[in-house]
VONU-890601 format. One record per residue: residue number from 1; residue in one letter; x, y, z of N, C-alpha, C in turn. Coordinates in steps of 0.02 Angstrom, whole numbers, plus 50000, padded with zeros to 5 digits. Example, Ala and Ser with C-alpha at 12.3 -4.5 7.8 and 13.67 -1.06 7.14 Angstrom:
<atoms>
1/A/50660/49716/50390/50615/49775/50390/50660/49835/50390 .
2/S/50642/49888/50354/50684/49947/50357/50645/50002/50394 .
</atoms>
This chain:
<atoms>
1/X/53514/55727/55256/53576/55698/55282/53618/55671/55224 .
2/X/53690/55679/55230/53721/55660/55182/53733/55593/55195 .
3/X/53726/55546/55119/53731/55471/55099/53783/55440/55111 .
4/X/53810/55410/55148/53871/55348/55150/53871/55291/55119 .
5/X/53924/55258/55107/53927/55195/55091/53978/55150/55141 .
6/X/53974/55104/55157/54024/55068/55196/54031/55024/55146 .
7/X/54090/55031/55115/54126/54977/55079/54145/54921/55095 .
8/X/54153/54900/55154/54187/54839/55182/54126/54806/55258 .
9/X/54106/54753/55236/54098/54737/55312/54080/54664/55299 .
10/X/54068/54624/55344/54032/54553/55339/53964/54553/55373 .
11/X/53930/54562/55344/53849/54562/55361/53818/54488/55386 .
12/X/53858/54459/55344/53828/54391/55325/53837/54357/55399 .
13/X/53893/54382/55449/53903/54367/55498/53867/54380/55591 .
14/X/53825/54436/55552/53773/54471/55606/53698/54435/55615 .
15/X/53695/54435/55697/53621/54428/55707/53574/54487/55713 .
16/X/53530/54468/55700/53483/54546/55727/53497/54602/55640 .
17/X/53511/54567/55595/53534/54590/55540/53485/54656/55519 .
18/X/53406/54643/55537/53364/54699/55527/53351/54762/55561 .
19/X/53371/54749/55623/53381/54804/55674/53453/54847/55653 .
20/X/53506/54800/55644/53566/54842/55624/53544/54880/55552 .
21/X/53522/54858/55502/53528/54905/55445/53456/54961/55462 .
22/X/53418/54961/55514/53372/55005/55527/53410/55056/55532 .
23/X/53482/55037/55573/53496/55099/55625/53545/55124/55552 .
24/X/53577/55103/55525/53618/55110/55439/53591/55168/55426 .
25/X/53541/55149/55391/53495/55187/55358/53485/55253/55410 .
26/X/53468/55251/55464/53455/55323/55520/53535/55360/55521 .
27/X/53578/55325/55515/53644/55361/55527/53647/55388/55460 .
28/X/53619/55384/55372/53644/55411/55323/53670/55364/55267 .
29/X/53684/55285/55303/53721/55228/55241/53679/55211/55220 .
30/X/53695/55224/55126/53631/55200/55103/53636/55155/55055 .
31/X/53699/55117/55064/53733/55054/55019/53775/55019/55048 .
32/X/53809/54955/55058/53852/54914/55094/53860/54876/55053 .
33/X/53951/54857/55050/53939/54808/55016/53980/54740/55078 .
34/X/53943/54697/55064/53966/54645/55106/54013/54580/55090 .
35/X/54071/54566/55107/54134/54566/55080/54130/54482/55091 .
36/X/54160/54417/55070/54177/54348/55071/54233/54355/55087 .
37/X/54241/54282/55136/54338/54256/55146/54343/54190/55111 .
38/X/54286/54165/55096/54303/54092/55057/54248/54090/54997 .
39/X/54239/54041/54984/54187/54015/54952/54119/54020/54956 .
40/X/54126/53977/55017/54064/53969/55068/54035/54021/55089 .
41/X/54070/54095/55121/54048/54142/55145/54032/54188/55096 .
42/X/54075/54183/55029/54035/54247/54988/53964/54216/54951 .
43/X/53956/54141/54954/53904/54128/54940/53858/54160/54988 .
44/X/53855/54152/55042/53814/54196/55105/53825/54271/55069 .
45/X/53833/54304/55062/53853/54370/55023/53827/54380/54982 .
46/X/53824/54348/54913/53774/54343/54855/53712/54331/54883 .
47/X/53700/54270/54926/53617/54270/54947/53600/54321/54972 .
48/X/53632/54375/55023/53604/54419/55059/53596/54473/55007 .
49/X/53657/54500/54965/53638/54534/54940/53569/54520/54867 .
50/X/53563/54483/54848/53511/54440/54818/53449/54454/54851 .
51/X/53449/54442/54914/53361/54441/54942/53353/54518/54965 .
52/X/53419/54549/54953/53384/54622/54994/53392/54654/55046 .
53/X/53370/54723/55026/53320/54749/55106/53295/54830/55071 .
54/X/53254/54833/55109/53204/54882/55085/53247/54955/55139 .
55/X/53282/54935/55159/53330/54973/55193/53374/55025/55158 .
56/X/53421/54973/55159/53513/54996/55156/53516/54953/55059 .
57/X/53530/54979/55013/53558/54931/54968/53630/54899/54991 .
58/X/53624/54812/54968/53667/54793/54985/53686/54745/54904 .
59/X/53757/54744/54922/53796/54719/54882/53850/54669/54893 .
60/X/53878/54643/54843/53931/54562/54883/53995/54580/54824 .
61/X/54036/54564/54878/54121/54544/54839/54127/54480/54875 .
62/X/54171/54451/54812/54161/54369/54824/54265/54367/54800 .
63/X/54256/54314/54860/54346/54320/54848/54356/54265/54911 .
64/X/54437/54238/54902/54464/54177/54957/54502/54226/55001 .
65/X/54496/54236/55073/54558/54240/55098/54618/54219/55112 .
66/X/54681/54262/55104/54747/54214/55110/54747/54172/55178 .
67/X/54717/54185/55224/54713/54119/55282/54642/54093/55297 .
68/X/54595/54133/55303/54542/54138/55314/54501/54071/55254 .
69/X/54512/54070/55214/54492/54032/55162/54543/53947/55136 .
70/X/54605/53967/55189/54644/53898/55157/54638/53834/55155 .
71/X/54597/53833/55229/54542/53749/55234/54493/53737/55196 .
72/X/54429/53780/55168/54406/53761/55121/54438/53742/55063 .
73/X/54506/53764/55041/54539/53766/54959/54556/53676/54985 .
74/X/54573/53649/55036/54602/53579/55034/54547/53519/55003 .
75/X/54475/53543/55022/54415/53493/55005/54402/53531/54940 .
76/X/54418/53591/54908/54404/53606/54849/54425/53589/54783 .
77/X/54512/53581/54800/54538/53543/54738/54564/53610/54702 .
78/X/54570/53589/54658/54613/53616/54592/54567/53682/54540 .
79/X/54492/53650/54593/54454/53693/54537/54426/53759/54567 .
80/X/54456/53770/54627/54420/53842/54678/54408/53907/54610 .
81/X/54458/53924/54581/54439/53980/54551/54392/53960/54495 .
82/X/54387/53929/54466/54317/53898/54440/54251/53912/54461 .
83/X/54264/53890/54526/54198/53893/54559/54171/53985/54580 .
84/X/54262/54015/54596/54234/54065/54616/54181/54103/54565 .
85/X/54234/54102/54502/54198/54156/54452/54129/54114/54434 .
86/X/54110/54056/54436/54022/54043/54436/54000/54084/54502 .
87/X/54025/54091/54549/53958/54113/54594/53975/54199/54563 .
88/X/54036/54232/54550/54026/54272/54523/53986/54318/54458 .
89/X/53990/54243/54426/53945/54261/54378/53862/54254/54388 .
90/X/53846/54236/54441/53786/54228/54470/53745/54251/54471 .
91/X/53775/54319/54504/53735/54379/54547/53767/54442/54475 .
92/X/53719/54485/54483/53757/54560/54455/53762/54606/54510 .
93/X/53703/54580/54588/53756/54613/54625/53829/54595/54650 .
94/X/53859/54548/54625/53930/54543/54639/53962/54603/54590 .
95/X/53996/54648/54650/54041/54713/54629/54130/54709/54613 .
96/X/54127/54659/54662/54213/54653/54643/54244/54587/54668 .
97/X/54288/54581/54680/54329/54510/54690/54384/54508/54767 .
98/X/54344/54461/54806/54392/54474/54871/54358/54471/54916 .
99/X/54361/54465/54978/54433/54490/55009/54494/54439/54989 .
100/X/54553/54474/54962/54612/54422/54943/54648/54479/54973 .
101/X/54736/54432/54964/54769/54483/54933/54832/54422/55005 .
102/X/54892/54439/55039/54907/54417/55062/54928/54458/55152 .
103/X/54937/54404/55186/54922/54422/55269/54981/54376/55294 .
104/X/55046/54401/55315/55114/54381/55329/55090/54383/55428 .
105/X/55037/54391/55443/55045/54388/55526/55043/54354/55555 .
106/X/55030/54288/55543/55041/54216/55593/55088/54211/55575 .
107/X/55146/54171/55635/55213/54164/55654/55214/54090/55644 .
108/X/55281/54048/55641/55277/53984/55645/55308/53995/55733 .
109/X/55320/53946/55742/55381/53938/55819/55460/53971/55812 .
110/X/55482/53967/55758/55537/54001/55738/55513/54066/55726 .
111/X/55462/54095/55728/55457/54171/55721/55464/54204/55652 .
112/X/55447/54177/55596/55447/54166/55539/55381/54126/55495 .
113/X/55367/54166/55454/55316/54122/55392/55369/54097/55367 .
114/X/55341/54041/55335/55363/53992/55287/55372/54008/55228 .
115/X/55421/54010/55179/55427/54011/55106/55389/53980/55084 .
116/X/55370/53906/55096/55294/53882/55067/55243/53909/55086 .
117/X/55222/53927/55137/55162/53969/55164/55147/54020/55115 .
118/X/55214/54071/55106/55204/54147/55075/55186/54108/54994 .
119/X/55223/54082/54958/55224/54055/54906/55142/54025/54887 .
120/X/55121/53998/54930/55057/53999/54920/54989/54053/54923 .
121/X/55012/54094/54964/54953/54135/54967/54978/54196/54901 .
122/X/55054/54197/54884/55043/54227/54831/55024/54197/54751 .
123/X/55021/54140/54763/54986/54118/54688/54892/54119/54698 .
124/X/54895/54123/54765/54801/54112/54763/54792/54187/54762 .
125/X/54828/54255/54778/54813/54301/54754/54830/54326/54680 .
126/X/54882/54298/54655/54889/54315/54593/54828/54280/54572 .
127/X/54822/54225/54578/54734/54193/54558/54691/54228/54531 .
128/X/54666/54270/54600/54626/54311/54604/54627/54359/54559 .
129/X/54677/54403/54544/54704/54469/54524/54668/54444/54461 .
130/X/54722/54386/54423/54702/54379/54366/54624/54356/54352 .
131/X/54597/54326/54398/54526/54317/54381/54468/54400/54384 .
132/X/54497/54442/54428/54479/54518/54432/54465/54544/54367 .
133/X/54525/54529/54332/54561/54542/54259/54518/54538/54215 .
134/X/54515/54474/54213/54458/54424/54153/54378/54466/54154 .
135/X/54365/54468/54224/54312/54487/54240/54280/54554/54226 .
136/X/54348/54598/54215/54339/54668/54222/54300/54705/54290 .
137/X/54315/54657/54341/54309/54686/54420/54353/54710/54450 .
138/X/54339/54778/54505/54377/54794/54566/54415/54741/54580 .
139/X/54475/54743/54624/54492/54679/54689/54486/54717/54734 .
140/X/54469/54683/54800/54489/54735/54860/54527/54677/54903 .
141/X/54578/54707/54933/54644/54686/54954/54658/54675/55032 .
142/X/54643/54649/55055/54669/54636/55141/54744/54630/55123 .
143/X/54792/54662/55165/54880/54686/55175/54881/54662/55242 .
144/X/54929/54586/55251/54960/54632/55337/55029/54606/55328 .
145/X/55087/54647/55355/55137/54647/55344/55159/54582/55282 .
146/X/55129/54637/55226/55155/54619/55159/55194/54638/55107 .
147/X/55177/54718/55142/55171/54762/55093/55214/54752/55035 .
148/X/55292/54761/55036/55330/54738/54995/55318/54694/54929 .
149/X/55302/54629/54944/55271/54570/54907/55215/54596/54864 .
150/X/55139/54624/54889/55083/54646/54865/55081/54697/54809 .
151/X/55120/54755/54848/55149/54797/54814/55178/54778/54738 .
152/X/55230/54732/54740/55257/54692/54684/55230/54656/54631 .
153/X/55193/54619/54652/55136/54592/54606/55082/54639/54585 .
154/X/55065/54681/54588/55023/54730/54583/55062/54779/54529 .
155/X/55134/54785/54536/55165/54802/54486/55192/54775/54431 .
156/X/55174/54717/54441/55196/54658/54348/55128/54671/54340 .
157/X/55079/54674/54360/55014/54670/54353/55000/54736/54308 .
158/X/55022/54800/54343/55004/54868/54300/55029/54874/54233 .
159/X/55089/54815/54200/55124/54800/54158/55071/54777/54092 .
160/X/55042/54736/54118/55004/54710/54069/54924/54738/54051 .
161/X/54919/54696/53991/54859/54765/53947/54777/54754/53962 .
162/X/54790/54731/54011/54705/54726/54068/54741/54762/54147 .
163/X/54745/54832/54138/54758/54833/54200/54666/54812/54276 .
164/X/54742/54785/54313/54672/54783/54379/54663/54859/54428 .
165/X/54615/54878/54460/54600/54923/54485/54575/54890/54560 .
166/X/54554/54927/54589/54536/54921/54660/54565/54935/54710 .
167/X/54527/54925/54795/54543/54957/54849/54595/54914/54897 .
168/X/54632/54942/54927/54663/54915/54989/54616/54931/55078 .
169/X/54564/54868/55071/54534/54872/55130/54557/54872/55200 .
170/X/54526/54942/55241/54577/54935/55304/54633/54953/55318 .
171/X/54661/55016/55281/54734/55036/55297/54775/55020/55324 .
172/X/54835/54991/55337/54877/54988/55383/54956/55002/55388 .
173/X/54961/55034/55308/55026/55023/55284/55057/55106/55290 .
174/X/55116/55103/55267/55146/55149/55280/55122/55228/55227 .
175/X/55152/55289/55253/55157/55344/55192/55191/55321/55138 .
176/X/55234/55280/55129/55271/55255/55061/55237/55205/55046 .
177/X/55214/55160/55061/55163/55094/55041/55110/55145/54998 .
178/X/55079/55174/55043/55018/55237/55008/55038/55257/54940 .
179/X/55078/55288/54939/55122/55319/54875/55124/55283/54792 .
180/X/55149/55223/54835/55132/55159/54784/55072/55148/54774 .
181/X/55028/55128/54800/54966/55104/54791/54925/55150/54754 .
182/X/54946/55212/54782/54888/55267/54756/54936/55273/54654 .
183/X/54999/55263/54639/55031/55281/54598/55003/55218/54556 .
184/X/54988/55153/54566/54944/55104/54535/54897/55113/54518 .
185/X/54862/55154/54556/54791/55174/54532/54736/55156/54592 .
186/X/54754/55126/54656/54707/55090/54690/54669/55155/54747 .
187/X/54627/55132/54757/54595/55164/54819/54626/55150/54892 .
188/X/54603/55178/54912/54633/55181/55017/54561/55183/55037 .
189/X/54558/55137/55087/54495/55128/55132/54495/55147/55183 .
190/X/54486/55148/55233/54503/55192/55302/54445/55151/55331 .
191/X/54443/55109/55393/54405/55079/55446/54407/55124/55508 .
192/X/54389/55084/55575/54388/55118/55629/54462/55116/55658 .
193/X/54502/55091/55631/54580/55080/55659/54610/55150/55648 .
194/X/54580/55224/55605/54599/55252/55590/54593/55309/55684 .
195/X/54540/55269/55698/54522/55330/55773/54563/55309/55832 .
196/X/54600/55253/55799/54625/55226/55870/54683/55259/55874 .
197/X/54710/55267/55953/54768/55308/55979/54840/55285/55971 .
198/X/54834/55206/55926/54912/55209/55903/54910/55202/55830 .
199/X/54868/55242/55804/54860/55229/55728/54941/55257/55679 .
200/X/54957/55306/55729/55023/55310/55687/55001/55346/55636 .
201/X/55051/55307/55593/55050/55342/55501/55003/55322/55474 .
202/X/54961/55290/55486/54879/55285/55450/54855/55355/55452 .
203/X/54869/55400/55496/54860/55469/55512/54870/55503/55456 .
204/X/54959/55502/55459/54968/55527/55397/54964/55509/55342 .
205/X/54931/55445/55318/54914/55421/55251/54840/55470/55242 .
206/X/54796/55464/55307/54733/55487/55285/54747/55570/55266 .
207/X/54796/55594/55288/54798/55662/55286/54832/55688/55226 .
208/X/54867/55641/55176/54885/55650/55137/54860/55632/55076 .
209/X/54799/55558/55057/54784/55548/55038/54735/55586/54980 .
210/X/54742/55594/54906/54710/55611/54886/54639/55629/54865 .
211/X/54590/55670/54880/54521/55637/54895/54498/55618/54835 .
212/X/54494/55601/54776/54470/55578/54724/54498/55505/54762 .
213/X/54541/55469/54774/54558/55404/54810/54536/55363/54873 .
214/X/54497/55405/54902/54477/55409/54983/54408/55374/54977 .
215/X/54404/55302/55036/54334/55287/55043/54356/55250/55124 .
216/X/54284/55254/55134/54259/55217/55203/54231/55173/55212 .
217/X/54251/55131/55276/54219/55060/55274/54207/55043/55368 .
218/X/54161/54990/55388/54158/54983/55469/54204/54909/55460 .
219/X/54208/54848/55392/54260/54792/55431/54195/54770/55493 .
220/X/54139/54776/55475/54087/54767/55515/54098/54666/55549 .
221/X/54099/54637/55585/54085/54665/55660/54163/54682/55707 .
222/X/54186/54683/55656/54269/54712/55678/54289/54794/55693 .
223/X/54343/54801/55716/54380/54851/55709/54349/54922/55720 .
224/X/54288/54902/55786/54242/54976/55813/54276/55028/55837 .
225/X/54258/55075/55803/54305/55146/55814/54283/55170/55872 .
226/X/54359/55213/55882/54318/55247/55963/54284/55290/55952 .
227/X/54219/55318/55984/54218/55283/56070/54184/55235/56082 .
228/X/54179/55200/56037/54139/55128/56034/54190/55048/56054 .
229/X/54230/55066/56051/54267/55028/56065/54266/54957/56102 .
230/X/54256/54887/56090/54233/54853/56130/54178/54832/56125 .
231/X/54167/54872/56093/54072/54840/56068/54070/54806/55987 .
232/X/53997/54786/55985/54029/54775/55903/54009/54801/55872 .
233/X/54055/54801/55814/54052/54854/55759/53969/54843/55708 .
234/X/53959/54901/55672/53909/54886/55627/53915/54955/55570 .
235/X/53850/54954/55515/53880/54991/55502/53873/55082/55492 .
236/X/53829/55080/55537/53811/55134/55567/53862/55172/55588 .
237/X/53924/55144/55613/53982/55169/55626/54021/55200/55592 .
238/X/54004/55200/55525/54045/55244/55482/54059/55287/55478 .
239/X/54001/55344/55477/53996/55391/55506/54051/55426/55561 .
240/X/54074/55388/55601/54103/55408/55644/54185/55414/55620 .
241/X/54202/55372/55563/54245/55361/55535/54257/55421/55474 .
242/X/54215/55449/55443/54189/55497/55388/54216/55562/55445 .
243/X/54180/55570/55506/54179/55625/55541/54269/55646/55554 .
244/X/54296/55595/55597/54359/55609/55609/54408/55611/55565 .
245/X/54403/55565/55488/54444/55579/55436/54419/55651/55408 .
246/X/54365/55703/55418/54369/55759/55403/54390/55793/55425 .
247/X/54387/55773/55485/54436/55838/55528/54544/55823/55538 .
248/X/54538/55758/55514/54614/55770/55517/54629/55805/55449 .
249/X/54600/55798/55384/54600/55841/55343/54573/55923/55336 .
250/X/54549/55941/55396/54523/56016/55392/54464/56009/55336 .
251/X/54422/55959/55353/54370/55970/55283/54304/55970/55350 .
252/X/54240/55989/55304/54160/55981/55324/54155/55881/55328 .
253/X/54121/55891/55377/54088/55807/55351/54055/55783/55279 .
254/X/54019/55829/55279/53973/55814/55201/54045/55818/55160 .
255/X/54069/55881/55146/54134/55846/55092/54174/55791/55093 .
256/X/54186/55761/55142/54208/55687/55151/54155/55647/55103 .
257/X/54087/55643/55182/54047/55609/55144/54044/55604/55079 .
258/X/54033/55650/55035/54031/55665/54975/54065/55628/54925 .
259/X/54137/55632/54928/54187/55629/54914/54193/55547/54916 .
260/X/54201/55530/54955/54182/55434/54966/54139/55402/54952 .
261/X/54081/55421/54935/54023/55402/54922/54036/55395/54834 .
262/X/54045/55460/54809/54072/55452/54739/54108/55416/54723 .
263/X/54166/55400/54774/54241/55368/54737/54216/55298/54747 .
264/X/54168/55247/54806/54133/55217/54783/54108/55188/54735 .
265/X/54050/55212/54719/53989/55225/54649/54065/55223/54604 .
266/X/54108/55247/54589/54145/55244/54531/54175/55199/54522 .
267/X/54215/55178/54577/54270/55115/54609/54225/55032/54568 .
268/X/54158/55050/54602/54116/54993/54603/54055/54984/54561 .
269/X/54049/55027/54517/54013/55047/54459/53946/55026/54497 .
270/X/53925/55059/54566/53855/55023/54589/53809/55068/54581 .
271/X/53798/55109/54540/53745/55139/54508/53716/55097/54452 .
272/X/53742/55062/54419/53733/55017/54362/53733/54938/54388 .
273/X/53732/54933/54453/53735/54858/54472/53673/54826/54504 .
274/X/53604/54861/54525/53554/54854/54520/53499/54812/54459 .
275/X/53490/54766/54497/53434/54742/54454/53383/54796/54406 .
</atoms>
């Protein structure tokens, strides 16, 4: 059976954690990496990936989310990115930096984010970027109606002589957002949002997308593709995600598979990130 990787999920958030990577491993995934929104949670991330499994190899990206993470930054102070890159420097399974990046979808009452709101989550991602930098790590990027902004910083960013690399987890953006991103250099991830029936132009991003650029992820216990729908996600599900992005491309499964699994391993240098 051909090897998967699910690039994206939160493990750290599942019960029954040994039964799910049983079934991993039976579907073909034979690496995960399991993603942080704060502090606190990619520490859960480093431990898991730290203790193991005789399973699935697992791995941790450690990163703040632009909302998801903003209450911890108030008891943290001045010194969060400090702290991040120690737990980063922790582990050598830490692969990359994130989940960051910025998320414009909560509304105030006026129907509008805040100029202070946005203003902040773009300095805690530029944060990030530049700590990516230092590090010589991936970022991987949560987008929701940002694109514009993300996009932008990502381009003063390609300017300077550490460029950053990495994925945009979870597609959601347009064929011209794509264009950009892929013209930066970044990867496209593709979740189960890609099977759903108003996916739109995620369609045509996947169908256009270059496959040296192309990887898969479950966003585990989120975003269960159909016909699973409603249930929760894991990451056994990938598969299902691998299957239907081959056929909107006219490809075999295994060449998908293939194909993502590599851009992976390359993306995330996790052939070399093993103890």
């Amino acid at each position: 059976m051909t090897q998967l990787i699910d690039v994206h999920a939160h493990l750290e958030t599942l019960k029954d954690l040994k039964i799910i990577l049983l079934r991993a491993k039976e579907a073909g995934v034979s690496k995960i990496i399991t993603c942080g929104s704060s502090i606190e949670w990619s520490r859960k991330c480093v431990d898991l990936a730290e203790n193991g499994s005789n399973l699935v190899e697992i791995y941790a990206c450690c990163g703040i989310h632009p909302q998801d993470g903003k209450e911890e930054l108030e008891s943290l102070g001045s010194g969060y990115i400090d702290q991040l890159r120690q737990l980063v420097d922790s582990s050598k399974k830490v692969v990359a930096i994130g989940e960051c990046g910025l998320d414009y979808g909560l509304k105030t009452d006026n129907g509008q984010m805040t100029t202070d709101e946005k203003e902040f989550q773009k300095k805690l991602f530029q944060e990030q970027v530049n700590l990516a930098s230092e590090l010589k790590l991936p970022i991987v990027i949560h987008c929701r109606n940002a694109w514009s902004d993300l996009l932008d910083i990502l381009s003063d960013v390609s300017g300077q002589m550490s460029v950053v690399r990495g994925m945009f987890h979870s597609w959601t953006g347009s064929l011209n957002d794509a264009k950009r991103a892929i013209a930066l250099g970044f990867y496209i991830s593709f979740s189960g949002i890609l099977t759903f029936k108003n996916a739109g132009e995620i369609v045509d991003v996947a169908k256009w997308a270059p496959e040296d650029r192309i990887l898969v992820e479950t966003d585990t216990p989120f975003l269960t593709p159909i016909p699973l729908r409603g249930k929760q996600n894991e990451p056994k599900n990938v598969r299902i995600t691998v299957q239907f992005l081959a056929e909107l491309r006219g490809k075999s499964l295994d060449t998908i598979a293939e194909a993502t699994t590599r851009n992976a391993e390359n993306l995330f240098n996790l052939e070399n990130s093993k103890h």
